[in-house]
MIDOSE-1310 file (N, C-alpha, C; in nm, 2 decimals, decimal comma, always signed):
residues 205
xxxx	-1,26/+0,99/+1,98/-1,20/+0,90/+1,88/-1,05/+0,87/+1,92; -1,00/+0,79/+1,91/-0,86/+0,74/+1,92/-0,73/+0,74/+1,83; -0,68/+0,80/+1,86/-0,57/+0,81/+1,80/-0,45/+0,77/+1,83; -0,39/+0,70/+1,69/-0,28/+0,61/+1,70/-0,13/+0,67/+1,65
xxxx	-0,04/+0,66/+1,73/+0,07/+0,72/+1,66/+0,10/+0,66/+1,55; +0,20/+0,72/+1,44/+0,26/+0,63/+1,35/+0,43/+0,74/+1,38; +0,49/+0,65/+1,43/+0,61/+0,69/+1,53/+0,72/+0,76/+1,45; +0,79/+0,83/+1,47/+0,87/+0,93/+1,35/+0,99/+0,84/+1,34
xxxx	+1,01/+0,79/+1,19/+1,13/+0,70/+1,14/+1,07/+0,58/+1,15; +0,93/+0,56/+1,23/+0,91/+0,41/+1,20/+0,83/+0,37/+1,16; +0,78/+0,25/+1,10/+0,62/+0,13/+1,05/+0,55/+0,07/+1,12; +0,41/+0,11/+1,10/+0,32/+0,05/+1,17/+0,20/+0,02/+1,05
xxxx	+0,11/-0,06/+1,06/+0,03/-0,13/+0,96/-0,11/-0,14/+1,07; -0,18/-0,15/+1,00/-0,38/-0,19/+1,08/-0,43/-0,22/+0,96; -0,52/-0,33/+1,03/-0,65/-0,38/+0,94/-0,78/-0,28/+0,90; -0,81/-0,27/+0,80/-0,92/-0,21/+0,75/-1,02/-0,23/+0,71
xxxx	-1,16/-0,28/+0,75/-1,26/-0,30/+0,68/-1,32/-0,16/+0,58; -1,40/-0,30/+0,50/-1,47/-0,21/+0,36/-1,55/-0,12/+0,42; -1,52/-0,02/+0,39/-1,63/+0,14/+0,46/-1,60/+0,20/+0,55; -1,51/+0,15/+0,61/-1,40/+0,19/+0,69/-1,33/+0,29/+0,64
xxxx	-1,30/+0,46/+0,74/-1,20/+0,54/+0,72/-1,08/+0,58/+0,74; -0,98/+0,58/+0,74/-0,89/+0,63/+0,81/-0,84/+0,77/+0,73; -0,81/+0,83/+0,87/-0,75/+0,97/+0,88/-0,63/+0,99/+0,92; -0,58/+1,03/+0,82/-0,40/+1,03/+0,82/-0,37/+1,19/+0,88
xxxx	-0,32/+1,21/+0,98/-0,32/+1,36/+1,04/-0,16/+1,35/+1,00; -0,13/+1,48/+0,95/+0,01/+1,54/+0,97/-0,02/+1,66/+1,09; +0,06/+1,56/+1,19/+0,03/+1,64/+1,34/+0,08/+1,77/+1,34; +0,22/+1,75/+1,31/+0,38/+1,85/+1,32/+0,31/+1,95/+1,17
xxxx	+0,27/+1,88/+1,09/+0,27/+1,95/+0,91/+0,39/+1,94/+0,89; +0,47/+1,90/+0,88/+0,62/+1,85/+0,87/+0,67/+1,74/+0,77; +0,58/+1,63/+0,84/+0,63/+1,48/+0,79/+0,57/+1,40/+0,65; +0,62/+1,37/+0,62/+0,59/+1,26/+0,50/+0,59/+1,15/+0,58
xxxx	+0,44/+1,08/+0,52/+0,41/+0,94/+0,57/+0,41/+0,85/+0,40; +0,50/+0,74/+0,43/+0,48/+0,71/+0,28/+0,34/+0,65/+0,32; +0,30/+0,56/+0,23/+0,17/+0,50/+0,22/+0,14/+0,33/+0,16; +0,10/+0,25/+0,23/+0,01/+0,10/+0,09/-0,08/+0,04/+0,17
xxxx	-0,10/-0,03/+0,12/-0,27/-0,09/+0,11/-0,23/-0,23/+0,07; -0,30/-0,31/+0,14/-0,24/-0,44/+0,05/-0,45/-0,53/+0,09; -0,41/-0,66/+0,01/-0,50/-0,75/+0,04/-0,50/-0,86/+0,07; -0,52/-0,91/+0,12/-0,50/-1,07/+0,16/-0,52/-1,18/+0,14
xxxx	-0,49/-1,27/+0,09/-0,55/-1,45/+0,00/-0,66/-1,45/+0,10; -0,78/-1,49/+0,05/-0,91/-1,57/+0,13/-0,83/-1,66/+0,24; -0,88/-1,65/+0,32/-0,86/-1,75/+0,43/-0,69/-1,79/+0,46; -0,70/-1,65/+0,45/-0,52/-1,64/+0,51/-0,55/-1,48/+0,62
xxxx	-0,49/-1,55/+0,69/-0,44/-1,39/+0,77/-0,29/-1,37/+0,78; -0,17/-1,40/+0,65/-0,08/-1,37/+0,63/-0,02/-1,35/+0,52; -0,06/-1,37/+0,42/-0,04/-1,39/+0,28/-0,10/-1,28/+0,22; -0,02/-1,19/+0,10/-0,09/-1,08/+0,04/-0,13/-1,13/-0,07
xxxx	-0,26/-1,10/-0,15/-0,28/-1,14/-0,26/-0,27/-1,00/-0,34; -0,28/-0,90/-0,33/-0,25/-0,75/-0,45/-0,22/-0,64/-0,33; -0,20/-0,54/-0,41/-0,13/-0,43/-0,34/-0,17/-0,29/-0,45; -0,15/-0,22/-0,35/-0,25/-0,05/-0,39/-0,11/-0,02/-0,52
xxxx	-0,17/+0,04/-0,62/+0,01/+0,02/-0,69/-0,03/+0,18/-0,77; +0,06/+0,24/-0,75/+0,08/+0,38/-0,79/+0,07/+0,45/-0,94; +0,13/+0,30/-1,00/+0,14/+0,30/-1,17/+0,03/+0,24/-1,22; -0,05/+0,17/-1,15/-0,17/+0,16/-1,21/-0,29/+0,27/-1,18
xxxx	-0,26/+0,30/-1,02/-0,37/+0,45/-1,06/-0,35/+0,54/-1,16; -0,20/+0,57/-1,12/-0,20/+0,74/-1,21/-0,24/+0,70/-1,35; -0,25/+0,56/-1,41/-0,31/+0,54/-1,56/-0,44/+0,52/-1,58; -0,50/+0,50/-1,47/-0,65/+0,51/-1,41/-0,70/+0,66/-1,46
xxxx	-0,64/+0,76/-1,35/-0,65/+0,92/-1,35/-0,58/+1,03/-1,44; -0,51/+0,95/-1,51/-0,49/+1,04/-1,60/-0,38/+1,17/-1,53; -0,31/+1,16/-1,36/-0,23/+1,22/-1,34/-0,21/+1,20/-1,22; -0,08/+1,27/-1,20/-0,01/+1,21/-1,12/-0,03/+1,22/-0,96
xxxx	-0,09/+1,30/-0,91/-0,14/+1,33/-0,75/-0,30/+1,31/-0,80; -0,34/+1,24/-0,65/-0,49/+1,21/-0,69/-0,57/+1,33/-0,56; -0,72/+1,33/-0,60/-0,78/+1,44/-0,56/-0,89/+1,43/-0,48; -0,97/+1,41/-0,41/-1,09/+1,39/-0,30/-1,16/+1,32/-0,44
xxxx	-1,22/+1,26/-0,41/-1,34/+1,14/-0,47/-1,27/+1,04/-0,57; -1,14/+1,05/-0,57/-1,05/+0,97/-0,65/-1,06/+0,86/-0,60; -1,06/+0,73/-0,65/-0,98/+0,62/-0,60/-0,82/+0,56/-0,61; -0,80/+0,49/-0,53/-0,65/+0,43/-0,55/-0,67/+0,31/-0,59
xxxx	-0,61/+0,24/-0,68/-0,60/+0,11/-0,74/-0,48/+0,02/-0,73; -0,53/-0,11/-0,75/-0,43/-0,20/-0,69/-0,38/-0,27/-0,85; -0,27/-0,33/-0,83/-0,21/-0,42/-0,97/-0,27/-0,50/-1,01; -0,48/-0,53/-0,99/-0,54/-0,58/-1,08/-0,62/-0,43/-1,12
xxxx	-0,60/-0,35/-1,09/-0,64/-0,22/-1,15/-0,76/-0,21/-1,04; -0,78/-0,23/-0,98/-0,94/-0,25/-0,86/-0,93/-0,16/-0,74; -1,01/-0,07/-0,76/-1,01/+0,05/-0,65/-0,99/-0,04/-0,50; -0,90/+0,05/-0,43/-0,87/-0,01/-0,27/-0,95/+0,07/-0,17
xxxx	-0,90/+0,20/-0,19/-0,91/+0,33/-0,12/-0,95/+0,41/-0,22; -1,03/+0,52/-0,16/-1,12/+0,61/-0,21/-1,07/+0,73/-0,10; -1,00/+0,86/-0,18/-0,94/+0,98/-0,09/-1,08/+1,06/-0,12; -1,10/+1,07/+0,00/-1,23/+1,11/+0,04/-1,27/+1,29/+0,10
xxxx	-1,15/+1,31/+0,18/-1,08/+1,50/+0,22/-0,98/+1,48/+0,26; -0,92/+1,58/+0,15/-0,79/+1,64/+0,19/-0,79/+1,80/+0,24; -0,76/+1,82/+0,38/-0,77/+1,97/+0,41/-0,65/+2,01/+0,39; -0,54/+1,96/+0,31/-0,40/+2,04/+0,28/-0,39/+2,10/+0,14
xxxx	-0,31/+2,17/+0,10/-0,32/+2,22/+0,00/-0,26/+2,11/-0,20; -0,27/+2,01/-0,11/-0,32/+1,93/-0,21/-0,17/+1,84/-0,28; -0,07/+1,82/-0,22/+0,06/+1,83/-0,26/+0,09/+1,74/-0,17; +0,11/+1,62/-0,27/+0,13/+1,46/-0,22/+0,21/+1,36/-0,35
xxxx	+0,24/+1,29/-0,36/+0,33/+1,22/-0,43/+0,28/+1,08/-0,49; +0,34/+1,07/-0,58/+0,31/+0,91/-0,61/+0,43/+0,86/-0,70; +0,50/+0,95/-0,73/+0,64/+0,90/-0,82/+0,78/+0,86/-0,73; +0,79/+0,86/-0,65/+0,91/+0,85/-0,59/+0,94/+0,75/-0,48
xxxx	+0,98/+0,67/-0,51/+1,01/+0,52/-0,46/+1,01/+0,53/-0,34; +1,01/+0,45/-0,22/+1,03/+0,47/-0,07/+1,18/+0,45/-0,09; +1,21/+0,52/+0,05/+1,36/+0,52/+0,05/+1,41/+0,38/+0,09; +1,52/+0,39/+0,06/+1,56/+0,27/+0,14/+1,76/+0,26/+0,17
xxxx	+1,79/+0,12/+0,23/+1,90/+0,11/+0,29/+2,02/+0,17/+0,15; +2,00/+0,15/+0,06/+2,08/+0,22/-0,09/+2,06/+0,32/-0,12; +1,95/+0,39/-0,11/+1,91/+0,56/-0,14/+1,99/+0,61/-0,01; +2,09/+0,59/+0,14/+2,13/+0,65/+0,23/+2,22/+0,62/+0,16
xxxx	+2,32/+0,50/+0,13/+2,43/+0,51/+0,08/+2,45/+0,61/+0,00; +2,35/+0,64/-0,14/+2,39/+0,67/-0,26/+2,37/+0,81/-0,22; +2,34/+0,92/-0,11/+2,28/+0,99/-0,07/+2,43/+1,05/+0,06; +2,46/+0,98/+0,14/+2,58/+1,02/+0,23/+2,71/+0,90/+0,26
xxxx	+2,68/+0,79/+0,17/+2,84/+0,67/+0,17/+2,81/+0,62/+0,29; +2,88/+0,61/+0,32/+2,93/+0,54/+0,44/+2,87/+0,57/+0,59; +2,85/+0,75/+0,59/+2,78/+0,74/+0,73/+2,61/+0,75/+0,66; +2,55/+0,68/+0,55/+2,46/+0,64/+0,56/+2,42/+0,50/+0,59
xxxx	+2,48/+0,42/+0,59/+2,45/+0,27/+0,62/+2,41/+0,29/+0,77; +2,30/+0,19/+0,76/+2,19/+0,17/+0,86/+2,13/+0,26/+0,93; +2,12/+0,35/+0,84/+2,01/+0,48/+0,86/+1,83/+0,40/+0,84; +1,79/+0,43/+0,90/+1,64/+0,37/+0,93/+1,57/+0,46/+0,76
xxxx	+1,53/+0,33/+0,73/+1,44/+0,38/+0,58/+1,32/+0,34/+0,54; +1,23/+0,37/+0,50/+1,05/+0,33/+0,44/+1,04/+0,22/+0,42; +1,14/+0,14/+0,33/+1,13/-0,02/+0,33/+1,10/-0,11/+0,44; +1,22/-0,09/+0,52/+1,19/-0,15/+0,62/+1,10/-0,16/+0,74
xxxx	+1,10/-0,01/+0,74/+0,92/+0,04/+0,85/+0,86/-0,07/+0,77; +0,83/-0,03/+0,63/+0,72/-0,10/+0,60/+0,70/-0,27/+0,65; +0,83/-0,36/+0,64/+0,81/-0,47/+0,72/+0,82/-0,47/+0,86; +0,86/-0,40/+0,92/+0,83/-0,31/+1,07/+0,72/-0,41/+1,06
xxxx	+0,61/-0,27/+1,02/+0,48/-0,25/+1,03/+0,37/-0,40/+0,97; +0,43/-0,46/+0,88/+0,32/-0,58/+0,83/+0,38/-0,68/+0,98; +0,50/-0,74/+0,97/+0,56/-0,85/+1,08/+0,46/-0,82/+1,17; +0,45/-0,73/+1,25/+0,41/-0,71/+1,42/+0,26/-0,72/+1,37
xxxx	+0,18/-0,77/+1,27/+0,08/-0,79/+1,24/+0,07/-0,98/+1,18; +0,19/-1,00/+1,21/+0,20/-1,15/+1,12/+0,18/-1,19/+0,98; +0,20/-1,04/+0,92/+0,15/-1,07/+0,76/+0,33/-1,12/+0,72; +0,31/-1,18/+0,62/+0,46/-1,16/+0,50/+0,46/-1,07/+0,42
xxxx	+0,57/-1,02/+0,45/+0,62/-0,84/+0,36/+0,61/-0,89/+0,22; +0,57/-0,79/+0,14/+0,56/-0,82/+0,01/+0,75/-0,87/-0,07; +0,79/-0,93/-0,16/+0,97/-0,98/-0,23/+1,01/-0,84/-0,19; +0,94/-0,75/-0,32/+1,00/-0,64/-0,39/+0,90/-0,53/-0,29
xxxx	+0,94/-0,40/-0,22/+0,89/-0,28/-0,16/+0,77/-0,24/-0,29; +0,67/-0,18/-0,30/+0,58/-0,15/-0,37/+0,63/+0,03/-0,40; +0,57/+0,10/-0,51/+0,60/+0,19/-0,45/+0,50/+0,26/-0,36; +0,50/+0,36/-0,29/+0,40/+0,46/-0,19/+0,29/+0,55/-0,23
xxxx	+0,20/+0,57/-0,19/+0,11/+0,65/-0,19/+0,22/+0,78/-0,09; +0,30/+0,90/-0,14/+0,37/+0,98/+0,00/+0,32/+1,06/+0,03; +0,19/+1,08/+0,10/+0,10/+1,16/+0,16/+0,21/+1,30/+0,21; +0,14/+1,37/+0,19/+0,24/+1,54/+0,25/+0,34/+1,59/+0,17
xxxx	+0,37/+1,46/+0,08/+0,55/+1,50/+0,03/+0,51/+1,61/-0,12; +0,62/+1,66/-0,09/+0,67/+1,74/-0,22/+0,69/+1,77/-0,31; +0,69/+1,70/-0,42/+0,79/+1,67/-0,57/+0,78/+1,74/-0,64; +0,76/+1,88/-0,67/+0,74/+1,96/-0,79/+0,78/+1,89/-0,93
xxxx	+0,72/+1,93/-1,05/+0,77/+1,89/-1,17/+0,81/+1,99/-1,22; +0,97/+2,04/-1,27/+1,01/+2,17/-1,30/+0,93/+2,28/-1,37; +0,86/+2,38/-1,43/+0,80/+2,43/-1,53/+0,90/+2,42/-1,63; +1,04/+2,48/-1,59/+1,11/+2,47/-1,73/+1,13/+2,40/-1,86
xxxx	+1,12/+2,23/-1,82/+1,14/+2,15/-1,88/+1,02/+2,01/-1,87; +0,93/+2,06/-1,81/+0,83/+1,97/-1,77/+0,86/+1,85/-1,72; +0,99/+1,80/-1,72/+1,09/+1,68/-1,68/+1,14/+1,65/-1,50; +1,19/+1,75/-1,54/+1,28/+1,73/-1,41/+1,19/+1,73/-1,23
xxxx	+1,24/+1,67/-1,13/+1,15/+1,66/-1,02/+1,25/+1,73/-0,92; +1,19/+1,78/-0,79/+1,27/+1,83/-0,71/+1,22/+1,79/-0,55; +1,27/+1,79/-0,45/+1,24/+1,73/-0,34/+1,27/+1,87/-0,26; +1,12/+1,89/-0,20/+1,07/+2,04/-0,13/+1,00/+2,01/+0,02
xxxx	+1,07/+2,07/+0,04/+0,94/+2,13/+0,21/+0,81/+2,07/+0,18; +0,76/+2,01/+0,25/+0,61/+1,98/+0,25/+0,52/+2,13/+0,28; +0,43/+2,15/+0,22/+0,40/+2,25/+0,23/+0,19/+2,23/+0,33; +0,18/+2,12/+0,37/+0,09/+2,09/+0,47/+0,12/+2,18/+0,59
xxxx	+0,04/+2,22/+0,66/+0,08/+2,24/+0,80/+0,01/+2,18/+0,93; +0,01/+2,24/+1,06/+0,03/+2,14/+1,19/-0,12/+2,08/+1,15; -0,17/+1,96/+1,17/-0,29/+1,92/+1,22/-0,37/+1,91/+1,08; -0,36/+1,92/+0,95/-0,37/+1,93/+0,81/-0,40/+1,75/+0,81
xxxx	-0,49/+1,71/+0,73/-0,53/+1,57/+0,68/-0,59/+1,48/+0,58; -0,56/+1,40/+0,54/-0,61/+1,33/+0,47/-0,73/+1,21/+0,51; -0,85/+1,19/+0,44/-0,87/+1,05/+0,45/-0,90/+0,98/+0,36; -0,87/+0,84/+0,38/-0,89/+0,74/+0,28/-1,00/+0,64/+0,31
xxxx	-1,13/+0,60/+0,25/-1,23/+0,54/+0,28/-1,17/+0,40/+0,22; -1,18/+0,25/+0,29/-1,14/+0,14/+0,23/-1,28/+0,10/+0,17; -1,24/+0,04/+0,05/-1,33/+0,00/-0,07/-1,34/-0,16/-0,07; -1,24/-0,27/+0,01/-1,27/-0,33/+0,03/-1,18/-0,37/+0,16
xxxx	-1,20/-0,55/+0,22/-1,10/-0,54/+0,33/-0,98/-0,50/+0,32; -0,89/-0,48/+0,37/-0,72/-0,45/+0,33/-0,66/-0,42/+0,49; -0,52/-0,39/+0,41/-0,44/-0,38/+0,58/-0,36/-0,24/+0,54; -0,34/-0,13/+0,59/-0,28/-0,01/+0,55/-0,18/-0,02/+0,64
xxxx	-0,09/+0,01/+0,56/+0,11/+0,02/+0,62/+0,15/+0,15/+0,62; +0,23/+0,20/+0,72/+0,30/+0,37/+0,70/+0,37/+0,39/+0,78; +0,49/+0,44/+0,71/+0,60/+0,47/+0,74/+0,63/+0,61/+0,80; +0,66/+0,67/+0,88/+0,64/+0,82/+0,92/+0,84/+0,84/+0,88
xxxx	+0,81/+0,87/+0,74/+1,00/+0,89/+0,67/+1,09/+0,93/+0,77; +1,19/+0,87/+0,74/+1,34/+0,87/+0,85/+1,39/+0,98/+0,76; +1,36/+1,03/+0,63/+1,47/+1,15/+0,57/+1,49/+1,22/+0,63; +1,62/+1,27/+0,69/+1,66/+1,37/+0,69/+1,81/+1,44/+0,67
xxxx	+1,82/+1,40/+0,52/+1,94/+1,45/+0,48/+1,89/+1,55/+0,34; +1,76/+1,53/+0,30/+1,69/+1,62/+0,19/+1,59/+1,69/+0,29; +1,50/+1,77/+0,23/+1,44/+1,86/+0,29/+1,30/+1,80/+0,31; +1,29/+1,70/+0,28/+1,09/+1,64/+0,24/+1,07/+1,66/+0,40
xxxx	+1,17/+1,63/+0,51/+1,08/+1,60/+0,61/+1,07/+1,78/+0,73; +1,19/+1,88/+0,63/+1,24/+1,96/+0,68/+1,34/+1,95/+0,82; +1,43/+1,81/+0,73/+1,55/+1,79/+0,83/+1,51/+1,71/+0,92; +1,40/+1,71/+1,03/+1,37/+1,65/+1,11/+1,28/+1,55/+1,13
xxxx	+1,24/+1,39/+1,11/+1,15/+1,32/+1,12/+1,04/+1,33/+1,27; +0,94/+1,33/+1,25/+0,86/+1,34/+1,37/+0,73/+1,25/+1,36; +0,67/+1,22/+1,49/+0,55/+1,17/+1,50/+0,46/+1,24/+1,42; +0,33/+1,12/+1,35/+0,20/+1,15/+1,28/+0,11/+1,07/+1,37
xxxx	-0,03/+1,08/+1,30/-0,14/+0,99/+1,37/-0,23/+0,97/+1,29; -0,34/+0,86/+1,31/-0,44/+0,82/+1,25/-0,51/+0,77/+1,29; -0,67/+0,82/+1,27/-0,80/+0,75/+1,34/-0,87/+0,71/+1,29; -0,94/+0,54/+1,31/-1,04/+0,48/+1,14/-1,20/+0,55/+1,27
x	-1,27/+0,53/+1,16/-1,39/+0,56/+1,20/-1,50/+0,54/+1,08
């Protein structure tokens, strides 16, 4: 089976047919891959008509990381993707926005500008496909990532070591056509990526 890099710090996107799987490898067990799903207007191969949206699942599931036979849903509420196996220990994200060119600023000033960030992978990844990036970034599905919710105060979030290791995966069965985008995160001024961004991969089957 073939496997496709998704390049460390950058975006790449592929088409998916309905029944179709893809397998999201954390090669290193390192990386955060953010994640979306989009769909396309009938008889367009450029135009998105809905998108996998994070706040409408978790109101779907009733919580906040989804679990093997879960679905993902888009902002008509309409299952996309279906997480099908996860062989990591289960510790993935859905609250925390993709980064972007203002999260480096607001993060290191001045030697953050033009630090490579999720947003832009993400139109990276749609362009070199000839779709139009969505106005506004969606938020992510962040496969691998971190976020603890404090015990103390049930409130507070914190940004941790991925705790996946080498060769650890996810997969997502598509529920209908769609195009899946991912970003292999440029962080490395927090710990999500453990300092250092690196290559992932992914094989549909």
């Amino acid at each position: 089976m073939t496997q496709t890099t998704i390049p460390a710090r950058h975006g790449i996107a592929t088409p998916l047919k309905a029944g179709q799987t893809i397998k999201v490898i954390n090669t290193h067990g390192t990386q955060v891959i953010d994640t979306w799903a989009f769909e396309l207007l009938p008889s367009s191969t450029s135009k998105i008509s809905t998108q996998l949206s994070m706040q409408h699942t978790r109101a779907t599931l009733c919580r906040t990381i989804p679990k093997p036979g879960d679905s993902l849903y888009n902002n008509k509420r309409q299952p996309v993707l279906t997480l099908t196996e996860d062989t990591t220990s289960g510790h993935h994200d859905t609250l925390i926005a993709a980064c972007d060119a203002e999260r480096y600023t607001e993060l290191a000033g001045e030697d953050g500008k033009g630090h490579r960030n999720c947003a832009d992978n993400l139109i990276e990844g749609l362009t070199a496909l000839g779709i139009e990036p969505p106005q506004f970034t969606p938020s992510p599905l962040n496969l691998f990532m971190n976020i603890p919710i404090r015990a103390d105060d049930q409130t507070s979030l914190s940004f941790e070591k991925p705790t996946s290791k080498e060769g650890e995966y996810v997969c997502l069965r598509a529920e209908v056509d769609c195009i899946v985008a991912f970003s292999a995160c440029p962080q490395d001024i927090l710990d999500i990526n453990c300092g250092k961004p690196v290559d992932a991969h992914f094989e549909i089957f």
